[in-house]
N, C-alpha and C positions, 0 to 999 in steps of 0.2 A: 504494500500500500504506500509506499513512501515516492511512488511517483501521482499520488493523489493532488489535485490542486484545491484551495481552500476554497467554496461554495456556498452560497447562498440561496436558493432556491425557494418560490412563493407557488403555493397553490392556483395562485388565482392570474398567473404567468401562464396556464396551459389550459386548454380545450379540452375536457373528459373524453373518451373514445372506448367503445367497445371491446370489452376484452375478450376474450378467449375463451372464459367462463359466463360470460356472459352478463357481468354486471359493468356499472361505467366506473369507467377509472382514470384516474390525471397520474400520470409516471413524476413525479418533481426529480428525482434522482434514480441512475439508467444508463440502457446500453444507446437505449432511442433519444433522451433526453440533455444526457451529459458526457457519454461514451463511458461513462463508470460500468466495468465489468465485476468489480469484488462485491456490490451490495446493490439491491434497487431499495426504494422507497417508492409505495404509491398510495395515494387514498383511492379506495371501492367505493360506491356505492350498490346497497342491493336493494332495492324499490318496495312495498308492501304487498305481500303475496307473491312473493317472485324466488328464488331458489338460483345459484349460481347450475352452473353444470360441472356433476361430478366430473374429478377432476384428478389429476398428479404428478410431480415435478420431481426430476432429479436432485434438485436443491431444498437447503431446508426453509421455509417460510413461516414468521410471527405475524400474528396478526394481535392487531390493536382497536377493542373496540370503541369508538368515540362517541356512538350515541345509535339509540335502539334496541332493538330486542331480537333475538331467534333460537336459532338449533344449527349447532354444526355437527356436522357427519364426518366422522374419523374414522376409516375402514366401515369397521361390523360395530360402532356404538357413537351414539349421540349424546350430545348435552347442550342445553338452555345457554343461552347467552345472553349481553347485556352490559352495557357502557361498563367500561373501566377493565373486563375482562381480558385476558393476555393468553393470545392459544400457541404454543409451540407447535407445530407441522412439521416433523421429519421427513424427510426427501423421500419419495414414493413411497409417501401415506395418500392413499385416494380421500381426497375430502370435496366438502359440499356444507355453502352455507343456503339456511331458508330464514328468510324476512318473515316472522312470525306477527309484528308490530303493526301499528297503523299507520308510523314513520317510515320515513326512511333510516336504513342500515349504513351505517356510516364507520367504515373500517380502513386504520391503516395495515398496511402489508409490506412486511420489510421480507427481500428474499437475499438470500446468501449462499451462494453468489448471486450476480443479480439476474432479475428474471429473465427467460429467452423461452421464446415461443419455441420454438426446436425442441427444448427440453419439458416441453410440459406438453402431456397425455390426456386425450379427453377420452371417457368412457363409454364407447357404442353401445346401444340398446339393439 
């Protein structure tokens, strides 16, 4: 990391775009946004009644929740979530968040290394 340069980055600098999983998401720190390959940062959003698509990544992924309510899916077991919450995601854990709330789901997602669409698996029905 020591050829990292010091950064600044504002949310409200980038236009949300559809991810992969299917919720909207602004990248502030990235391979897309700052050529940073060791870490991304993005904020999610997941809409009310809406569920990302099962999902999984070679890399390991935290997620941070900033405001809302739902259920994440971690392999074969779920649990209740809700602001303040902090999920560790182990690299090819199949997960899946649902918008159980009336809000919107408001999640950062920090991946390490940072995310790459290459390396993340979506799961065919």
């Amino acid at each position: 990391m020591e050829n990292l340069k010091f950064l600044v980055k504002r949310v409200k600098d980038y236009k949300p775009f559809k991810a992969v999983d299917g919720s909207d998401v602004v990248e502030v720190i990235g391979m897309k946004t700052t050529k940073t390959k060791e870490v991304s940062i993005a904020y999610a959003t997941v809409k009310p009644k809406q569920k990302t698509i099962l999902h999984k990544h070679d890399f390991t992924e935290v997620y941070i929740i900033l405001k809302g309510k739902g259920i994440i899916y971690l392999n074969n077991e779920s649990r209740p979530i809700s602001k303040d919450d902090n999920i560790l995601i182990p690299a090819k854990t199949w997960h899946q968040v649902e918008n159980t709330g009336k809000t919107n789901l408001k999640i950062i997602c920090i991946c390490v290394p940072a995310f790459s669409e290459r390396k993340t698996n979506l799961k065919k029905f």
